[in-house]
TORSEZA-404560 format. One record per residue (C-alpha): x, y, z; residue in one letter. Coordinates in steps of 0.1 Angstrom, whole numbers, plus 2048, in hexadecimal, padded with zeros to 3 digits. Example, Ala and Ser with C-alpha at 12.3 -4.5 7.8 and 13.67 -1.06 7.14 Angstrom:
TORSEZA-404560
<site <87B 7D3 84E> "A">
<site <889 7F5 847> "S">
end
This chain:
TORSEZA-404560
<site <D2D BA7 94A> "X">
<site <D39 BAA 929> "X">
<site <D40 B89 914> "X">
<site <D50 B80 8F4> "X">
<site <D44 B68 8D6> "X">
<site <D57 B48 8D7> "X">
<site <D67 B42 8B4> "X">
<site <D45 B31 89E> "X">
<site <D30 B2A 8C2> "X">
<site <D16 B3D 8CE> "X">
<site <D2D B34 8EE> "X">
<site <D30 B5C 8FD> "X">
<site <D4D B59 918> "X">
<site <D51 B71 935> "X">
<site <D78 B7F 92E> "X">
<site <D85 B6C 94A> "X">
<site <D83 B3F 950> "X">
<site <D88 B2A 968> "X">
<site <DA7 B13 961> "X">
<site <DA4 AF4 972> "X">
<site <DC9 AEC 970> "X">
<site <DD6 AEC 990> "X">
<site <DB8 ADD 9A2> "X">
<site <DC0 ABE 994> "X">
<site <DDB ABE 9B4> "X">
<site <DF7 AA9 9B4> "X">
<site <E03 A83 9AF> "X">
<site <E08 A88 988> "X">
<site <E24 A95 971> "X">
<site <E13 ABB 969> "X">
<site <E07 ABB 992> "X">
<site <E09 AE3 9A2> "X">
<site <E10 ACE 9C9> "X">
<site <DF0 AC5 9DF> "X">
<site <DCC AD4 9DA> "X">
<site <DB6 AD3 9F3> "X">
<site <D95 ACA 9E0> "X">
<site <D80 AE3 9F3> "X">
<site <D94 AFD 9EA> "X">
<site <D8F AF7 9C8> "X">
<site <D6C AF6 9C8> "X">
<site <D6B B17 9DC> "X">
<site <D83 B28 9C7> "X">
<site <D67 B1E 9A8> "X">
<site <D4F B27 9BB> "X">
<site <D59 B47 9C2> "X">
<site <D63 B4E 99B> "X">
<site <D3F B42 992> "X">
<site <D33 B59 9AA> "X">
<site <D48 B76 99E> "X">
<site <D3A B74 97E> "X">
<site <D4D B5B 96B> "X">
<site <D3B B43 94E> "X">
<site <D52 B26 948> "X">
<site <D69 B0E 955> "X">
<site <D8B AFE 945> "X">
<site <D9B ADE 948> "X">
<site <DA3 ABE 93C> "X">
<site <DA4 A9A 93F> "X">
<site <DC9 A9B 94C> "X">
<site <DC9 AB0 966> "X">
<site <DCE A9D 988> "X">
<site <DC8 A80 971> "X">
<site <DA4 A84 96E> "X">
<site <D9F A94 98D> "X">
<site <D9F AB6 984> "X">
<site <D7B AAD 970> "X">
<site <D6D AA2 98F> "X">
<site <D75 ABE 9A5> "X">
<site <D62 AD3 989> "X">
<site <D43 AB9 98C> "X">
<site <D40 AC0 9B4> "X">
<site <D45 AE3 9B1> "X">
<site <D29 AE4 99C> "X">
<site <D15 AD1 9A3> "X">
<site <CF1 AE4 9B6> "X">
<site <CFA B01 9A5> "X">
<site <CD5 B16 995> "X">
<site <CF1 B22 97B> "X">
<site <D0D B0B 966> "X">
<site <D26 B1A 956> "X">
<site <D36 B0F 934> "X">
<site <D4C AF0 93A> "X">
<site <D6B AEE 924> "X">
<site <D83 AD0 927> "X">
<site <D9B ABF 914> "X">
<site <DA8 A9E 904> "X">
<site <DC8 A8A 8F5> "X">
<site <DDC A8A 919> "X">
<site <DD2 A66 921> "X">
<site <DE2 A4D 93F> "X">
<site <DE3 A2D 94D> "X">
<site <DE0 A1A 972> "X">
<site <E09 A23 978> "X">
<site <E00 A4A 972> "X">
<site <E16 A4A 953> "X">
<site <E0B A65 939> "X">
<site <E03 A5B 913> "X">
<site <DF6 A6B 8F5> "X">
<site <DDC A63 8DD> "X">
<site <DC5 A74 8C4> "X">
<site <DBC A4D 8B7> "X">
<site <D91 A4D 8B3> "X">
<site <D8D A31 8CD> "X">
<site <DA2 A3F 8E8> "X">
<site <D90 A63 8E4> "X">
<site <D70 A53 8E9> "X">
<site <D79 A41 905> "X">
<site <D86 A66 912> "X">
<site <D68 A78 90C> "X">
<site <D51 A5D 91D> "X">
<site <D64 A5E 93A> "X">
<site <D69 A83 935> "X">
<site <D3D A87 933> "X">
<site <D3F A71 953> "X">
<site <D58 A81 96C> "X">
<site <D48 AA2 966> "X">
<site <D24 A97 968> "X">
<site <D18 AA9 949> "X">
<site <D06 A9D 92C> "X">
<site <D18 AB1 912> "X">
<site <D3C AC4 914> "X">
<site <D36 AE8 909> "X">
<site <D5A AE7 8F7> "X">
<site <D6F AC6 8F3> "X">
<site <D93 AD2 8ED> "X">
<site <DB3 ABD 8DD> "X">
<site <DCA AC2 8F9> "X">
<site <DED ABB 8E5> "X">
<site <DEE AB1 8C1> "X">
<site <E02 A99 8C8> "X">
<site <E0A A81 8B3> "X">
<site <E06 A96 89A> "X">
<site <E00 A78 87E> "X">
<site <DDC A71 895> "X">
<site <DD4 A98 890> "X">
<site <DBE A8E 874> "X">
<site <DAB A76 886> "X">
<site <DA7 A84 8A4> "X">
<site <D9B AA1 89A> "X">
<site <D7E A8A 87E> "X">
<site <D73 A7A 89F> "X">
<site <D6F A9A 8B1> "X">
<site <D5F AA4 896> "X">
<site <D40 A87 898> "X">
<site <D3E A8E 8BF> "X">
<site <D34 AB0 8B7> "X">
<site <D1C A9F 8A2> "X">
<site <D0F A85 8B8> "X">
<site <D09 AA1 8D4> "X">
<site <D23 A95 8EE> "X">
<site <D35 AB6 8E7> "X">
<site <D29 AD8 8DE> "X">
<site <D47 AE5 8CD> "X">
<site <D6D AD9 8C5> "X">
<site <D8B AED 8CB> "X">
<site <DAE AE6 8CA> "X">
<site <DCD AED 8E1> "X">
<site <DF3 AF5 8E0> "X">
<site <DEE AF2 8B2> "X">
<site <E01 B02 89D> "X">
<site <DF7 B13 87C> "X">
<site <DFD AF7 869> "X">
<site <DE9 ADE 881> "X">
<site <DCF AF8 87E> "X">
<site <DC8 AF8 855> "X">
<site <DCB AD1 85A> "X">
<site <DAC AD0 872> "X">
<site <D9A AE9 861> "X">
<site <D9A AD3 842> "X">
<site <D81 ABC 854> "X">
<site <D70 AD0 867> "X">
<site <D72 AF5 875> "X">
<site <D81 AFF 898> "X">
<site <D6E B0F 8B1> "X">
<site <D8C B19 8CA> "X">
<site <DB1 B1B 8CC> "X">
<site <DC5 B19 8F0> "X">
<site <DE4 B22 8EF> "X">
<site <E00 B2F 90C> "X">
<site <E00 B53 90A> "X">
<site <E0C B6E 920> "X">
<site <E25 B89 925> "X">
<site <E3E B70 925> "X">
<site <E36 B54 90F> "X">
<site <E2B B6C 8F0> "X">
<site <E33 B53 8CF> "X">
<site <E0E B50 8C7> "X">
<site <E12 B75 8B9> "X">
<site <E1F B72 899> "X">
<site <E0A B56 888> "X">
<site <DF4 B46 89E> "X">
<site <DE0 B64 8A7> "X">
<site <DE0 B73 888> "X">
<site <DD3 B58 876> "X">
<site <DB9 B50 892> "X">
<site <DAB B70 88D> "X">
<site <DAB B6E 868> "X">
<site <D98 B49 869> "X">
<site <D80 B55 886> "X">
<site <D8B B39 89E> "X">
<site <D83 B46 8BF> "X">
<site <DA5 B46 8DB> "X">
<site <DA5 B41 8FE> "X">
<site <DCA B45 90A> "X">
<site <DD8 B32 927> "X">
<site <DEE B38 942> "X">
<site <DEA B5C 93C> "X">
<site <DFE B63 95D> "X">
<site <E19 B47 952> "X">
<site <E0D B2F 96F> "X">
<site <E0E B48 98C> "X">
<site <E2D B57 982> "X">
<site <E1E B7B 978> "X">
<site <E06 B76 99B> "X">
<site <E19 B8E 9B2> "X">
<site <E1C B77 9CB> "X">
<site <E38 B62 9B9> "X">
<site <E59 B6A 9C5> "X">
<site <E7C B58 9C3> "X">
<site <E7C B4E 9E8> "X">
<site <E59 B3F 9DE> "X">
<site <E65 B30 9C3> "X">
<site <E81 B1B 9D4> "X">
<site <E68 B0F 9EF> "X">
<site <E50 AFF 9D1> "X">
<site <E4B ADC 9D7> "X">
<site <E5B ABF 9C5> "X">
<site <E3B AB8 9AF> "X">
<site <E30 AD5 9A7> "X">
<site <E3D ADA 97E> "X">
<site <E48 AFF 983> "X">
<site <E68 AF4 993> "X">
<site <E70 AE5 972> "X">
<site <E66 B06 95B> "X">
<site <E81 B1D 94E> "X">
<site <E6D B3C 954> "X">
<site <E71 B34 97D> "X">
<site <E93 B30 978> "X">
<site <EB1 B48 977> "X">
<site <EB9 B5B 95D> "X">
<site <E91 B5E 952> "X">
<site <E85 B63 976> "X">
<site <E98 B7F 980> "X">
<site <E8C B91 961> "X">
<site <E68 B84 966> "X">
<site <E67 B90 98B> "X">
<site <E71 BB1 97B> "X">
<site <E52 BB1 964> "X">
<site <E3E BA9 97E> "X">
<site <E4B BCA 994> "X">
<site <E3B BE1 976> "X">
<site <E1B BC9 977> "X">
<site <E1A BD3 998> "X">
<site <E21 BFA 995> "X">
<site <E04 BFD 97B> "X">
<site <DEF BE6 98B> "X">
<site <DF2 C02 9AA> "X">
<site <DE1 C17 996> "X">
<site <DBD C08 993> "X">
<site <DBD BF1 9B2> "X">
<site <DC5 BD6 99F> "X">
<site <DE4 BBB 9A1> "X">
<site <DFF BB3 98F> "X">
<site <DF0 B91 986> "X">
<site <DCD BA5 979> "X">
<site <DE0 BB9 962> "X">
<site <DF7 BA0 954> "X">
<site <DCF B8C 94A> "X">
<site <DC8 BAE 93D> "X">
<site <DE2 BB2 928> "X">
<site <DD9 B93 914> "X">
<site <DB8 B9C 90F> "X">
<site <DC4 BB9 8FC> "X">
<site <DCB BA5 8E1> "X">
<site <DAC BA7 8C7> "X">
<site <DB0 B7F 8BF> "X">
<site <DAC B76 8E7> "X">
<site <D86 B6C 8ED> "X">
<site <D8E B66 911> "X">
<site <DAA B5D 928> "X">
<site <DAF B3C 93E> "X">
<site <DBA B41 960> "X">
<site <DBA B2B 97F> "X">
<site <DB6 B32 9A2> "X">
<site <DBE B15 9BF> "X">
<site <DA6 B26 9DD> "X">
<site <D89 B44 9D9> "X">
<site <DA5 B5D 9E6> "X">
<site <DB7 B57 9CC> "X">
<site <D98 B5B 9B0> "X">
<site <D95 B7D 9C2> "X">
<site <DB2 B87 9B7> "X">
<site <DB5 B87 993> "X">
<site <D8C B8B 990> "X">
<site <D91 BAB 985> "X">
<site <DA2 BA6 965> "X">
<site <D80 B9D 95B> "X">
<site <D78 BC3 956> "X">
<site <D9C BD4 958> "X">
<site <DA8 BE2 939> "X">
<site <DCE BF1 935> "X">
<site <DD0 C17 927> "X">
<site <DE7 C1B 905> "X">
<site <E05 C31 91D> "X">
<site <E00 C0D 935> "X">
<site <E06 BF5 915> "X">
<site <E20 C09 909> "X">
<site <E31 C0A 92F> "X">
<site <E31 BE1 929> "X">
<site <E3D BE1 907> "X">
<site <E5B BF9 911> "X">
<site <E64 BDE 92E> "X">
<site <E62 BC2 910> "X">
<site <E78 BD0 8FD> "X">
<site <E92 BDB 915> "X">
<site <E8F BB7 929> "X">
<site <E8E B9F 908> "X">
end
């Protein structure tokens, strides 16, 4: 399988993650509806098996939860994968959702981080937000003397700006950006990547199928029937006049996806990894049937004619 060097690690990811997002389940403000627990730890299973070498996710998700699906799903296995997760997203007993970068509350977070997923170090501890941005400073010093302590192997940040960026990098250098990025959601093109690229910080994109949208299987009957807490309901690309258009997208996804046996959701992946700043791509899976079916973004490529078919659409369907 071929792998890529994460940013300054001698991390070398597999082109394809686990995102641990949705296996949180529900009962929280960023919930995808109920999870069955076993289905998560089948669908990593079966991605793990498949070939893939790490595993995304973050304190947040399913309020903690999310962490220790990851811990059961590993746990007896001869080989662990990388384990990514993240940090700033914190709550309290009424489920209500704060922010921090403050040193104390990130070492609370990574303690309880190192516990819920049973490991003794965190391959790569992530800023979730940077939010506030006045703690961006000290957040990032304390990350900064985890990785020194050995509770993390390498710090990364998420959902920064350029700016954000050369602030961090003034105390210590980034391993890893995760930003959004897919055929929808492309703003990380003009300066984020770029300058990614020109300060070798490694990039691991998420949502590269914009949260099931670019699947195939999302239509706008299926749409209407989400439940009530699952946060798609709420995003403006599932709602008229974007998810018309997007629906649209996803019909050419699908034709060249006819092509090489592959979906519409595999080629939407592969389009990201195009990009020559993208290390690897994030993407989630909720049962191993799922998993099956983007796995093979992991080795598709698109052909020049097949880019240029998708950049037509863009710029005919702005």
């Amino acid at each position: 399988m071929l792998t890529k060097q994460l940013g300054n690690s001698d991390l070398h990811l597999t082109p394809v993650g686990f995102g641990a997002w949705a296996i949180g389940g529900n009962g929280w403000a960023f919930g995808w509806g109920h999870q069955e627990d076993q289905e998560s730890i089948e669908a990593i299973h079966r991605a793990l098996d498949l070939g893939v070498n790490w595993i995304d996710t973050a304190a947040i998700y399913g309020l903690g939860h999310s962490e220790e699906v990851v811990a059961q799903a590993l746990k007896g296995r001869s080989t662990q994968p990388y384990v990514f997760t993240k940090c700033s997203m914190i709550w309290n007993e009424k489920s209500e959702i704060g922010r921090s970068l403050k040193a104390d509350s990130l070492q609370r977070e990574v303690e309880a981080s190192l516990r819920r997923l049973n490991v003794e170090t965190i391959d790569l501890y992530q800023i979730h937000w940077p939010n506030p941005d006045p703690e961006i400073e000290e957040g990032w010093t304390k990350l900064a003397q985890l990785q020194k302590e050995g509770k993390v192997r390498y710090i990364g940040v998420s959902n920064f700006n350029v700016e954000q960026m050369r602030r961090a990098q003034q105390i210590a250098p980034i391993t890893s950006l995760q930003p959004p990025y897919s055929l929808v959601n492309r703003n990380v093109e003009s300066e984020i990547l770029p300058f990614c690229q020109q300060q070798h910080i490694g990039v691991i994109n998420y949502s590269p199928m914009q949260s099931g949208l670019l699947t195939g299987a999302m239509t706008a009957e299926r749409v209407v029937k989400l439940p009530d807490d699952d946060w798609r309901r709420n995003s403006t690309e599932f709602q008229e006049p974007r998810l018309s258009r997007n629906l649209k997208l996803v019909e050419l996804l699908r034709q060249i996806g006819q092509r090489h046996d592959c979906s519409p959701g595999e080629v939407a992946i592969a389009w990201t990894l195009r990009h020559p700043a993208i290390t690897a791509a994030i993407v989630g899976g909720r049962n191993g049937k799922q998993v099956e079916g983007i796995i093979g973004a992991m080795e598709f490529r698109l052909s020049e004619l097949e880019l240029n078919e998708i950049k037509t659409f863009l710029h005919e369907n702005p």
